[in-house]
N, C-alpha and C positions, 0 to 999 in steps of 0.2 A: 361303532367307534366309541369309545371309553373316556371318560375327565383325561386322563393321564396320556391317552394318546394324542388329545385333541391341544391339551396345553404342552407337551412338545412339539408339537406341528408347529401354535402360534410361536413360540420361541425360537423355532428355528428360522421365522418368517421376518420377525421384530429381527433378527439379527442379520439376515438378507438385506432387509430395508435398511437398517444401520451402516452395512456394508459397503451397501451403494451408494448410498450421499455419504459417506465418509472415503470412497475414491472418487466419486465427481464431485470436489468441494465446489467451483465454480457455480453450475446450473445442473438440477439434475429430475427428475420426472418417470416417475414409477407407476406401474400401473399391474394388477393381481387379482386373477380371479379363482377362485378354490369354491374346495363344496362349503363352505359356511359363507360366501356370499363374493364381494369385488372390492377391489381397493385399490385407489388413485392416490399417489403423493406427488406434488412437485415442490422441490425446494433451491433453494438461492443462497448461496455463503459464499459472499466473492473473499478472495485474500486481502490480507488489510494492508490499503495504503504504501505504497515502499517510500518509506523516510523518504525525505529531500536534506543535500548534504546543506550545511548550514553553512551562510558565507555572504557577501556581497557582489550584490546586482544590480547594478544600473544601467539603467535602459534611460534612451534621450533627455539626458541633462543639461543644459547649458548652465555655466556657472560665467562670472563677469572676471573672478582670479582664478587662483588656482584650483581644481579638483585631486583632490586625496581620498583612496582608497586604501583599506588596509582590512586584512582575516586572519586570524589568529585560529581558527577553525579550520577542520578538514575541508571545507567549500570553495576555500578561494578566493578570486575577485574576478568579475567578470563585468565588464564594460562595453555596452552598445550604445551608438551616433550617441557622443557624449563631443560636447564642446566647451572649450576652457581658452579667457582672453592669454588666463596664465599658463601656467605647464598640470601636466596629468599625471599622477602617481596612482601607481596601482601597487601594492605589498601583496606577498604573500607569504608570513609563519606560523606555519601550524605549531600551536603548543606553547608559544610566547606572546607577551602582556603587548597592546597597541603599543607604539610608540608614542614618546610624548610630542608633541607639538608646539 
């Protein structure tokens, strides 16, 4: 076998290996044995993170008057065992400034 055959062999192998962890992005684990010897890969690329929409969350509040909520963001407002002696406002407009108070 010849330079020229030996180094397209490896390049078509680099780009097998390429291939494979570039459709398992998740977790993926290679293993290759040829006549110039054996080769082990394993690799790990998880996906990143999916945003979290932005907005207001309250979880077990007790306030003594009133509780106000307000999101001007895609997120909302979301309100759990929340207790108010006053009243509970919850807003929600996407795209427009808090109100004022």
């Amino acid at each position: 076998m010849d330079n020229q055959t030996a180094l397209i062999g490896g390049g078509m192998l680099v780009v097998l290996v390429l291939g494979f962890f570039y459709i398992f992005r998740g977790k993926g684990e290679f293993s290759l044995k040829t006549l110039f010897g054996s080769a082990k890969a394993k690799g790990e690329n998880p996906p990143p993170a999916k945003t979290v929409a932005s907005g207001v969350k309250i979880k077990e509040a007790e306030a003594g008057g009133d509780l106000t909520a307000h999101s001007s963001s895609e997120g909302g407002v979301e309100l759990e065992k929340t207790k108010a002696k006053g009243g509970i406002k919850a807003t929600h407009t996407p795209g427009a400034s808090p109100p004022k108070v």
